[in-house]
N, C-alpha and C positions, 0 to 999 in steps of 0.2 A: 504493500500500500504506500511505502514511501514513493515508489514511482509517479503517483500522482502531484504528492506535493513538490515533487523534483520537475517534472512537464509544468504546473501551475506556475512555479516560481519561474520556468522558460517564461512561458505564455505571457506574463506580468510584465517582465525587462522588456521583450518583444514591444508589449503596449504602451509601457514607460518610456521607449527610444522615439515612440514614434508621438506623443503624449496624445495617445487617444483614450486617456483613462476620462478626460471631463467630457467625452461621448457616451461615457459606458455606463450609463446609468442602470439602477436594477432594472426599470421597465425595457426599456433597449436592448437590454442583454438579452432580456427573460425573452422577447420578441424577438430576438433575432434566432435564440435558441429555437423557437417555434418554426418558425421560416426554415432555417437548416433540418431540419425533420422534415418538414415536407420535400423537402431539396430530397430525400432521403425514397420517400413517399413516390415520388413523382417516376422513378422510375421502376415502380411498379406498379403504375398504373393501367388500367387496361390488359395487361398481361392474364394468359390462363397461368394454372400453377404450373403447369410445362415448362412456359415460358421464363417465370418467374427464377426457376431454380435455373436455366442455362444463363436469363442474363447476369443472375448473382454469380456465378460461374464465372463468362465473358466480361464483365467489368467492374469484376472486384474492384481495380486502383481507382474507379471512378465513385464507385462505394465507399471506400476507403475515403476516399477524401472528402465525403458528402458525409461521413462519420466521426470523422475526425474535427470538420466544422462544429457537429452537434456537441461532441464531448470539450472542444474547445469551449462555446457558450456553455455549458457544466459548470466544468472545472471553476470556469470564470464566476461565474454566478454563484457560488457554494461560495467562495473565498470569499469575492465582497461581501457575502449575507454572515461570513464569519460562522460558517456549515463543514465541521468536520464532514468530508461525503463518506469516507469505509464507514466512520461509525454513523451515519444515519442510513448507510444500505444494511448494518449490522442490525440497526435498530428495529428500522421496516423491515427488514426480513423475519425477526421474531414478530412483528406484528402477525405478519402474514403467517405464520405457524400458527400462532392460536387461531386467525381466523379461519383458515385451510387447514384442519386436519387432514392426514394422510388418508384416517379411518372413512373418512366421510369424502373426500375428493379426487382421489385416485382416478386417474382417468377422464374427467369430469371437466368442464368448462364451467362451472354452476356459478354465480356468484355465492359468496359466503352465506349474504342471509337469507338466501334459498336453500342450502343445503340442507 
């Protein structure tokens, strides 16, 4: 998990050389995170699932970097909000254990409070 704060703290210099921190407000961020997800989104639009897995296949680096965008707005987001992120997936992940028992979801797409 240090790899993350070691990328963040890249990512940070990166935006401090360049001083677009007084662009990056939280809603900016959070909205741009959004935007890079559908960047994400877009290319599998329309596709059958055929399709879907050869062009995940055929353009990975182009995935890759349409992923790398969203985790960029992440990383960035979590920092400014002062959001350890392993330990709030550590967190939400227990959440989602008591909501998602194994006993009862196995297999199952259900949301929780239909189970």
């Amino acid at each position: 998990m240090g790899e993350i704060k070691e990328i963040t703290a890249k990512m940070l210099q990166f935006r401090a050389e360049r001083d677009w921190e007084q662009f990056h407000n939280h809603k900016d961020v959070a909205l741009s995170l959004v935007l890079e997800a559908t960047e994400v989104l877009e290319h599998f639009q329309w596709k059958s699932p055929e399709e879907v897995v050869r062009h995940g296949r055929d353009q990975k680096e182009a995935l890759a970097d349409e992923l790398a965008d969203v985790a960029w707005y992440l990383f960035e987001l979590a920092h400014d909000l002062d959001i350890d992120l392993p330990q709030a997936i550590t967190s939400k992940m227990k959440k989602n254990a008591a909501k998602y028992p194994v006993e009862k979801c196995k297999g199952r797409h259900t949301k929780y409070d239909k189970l």
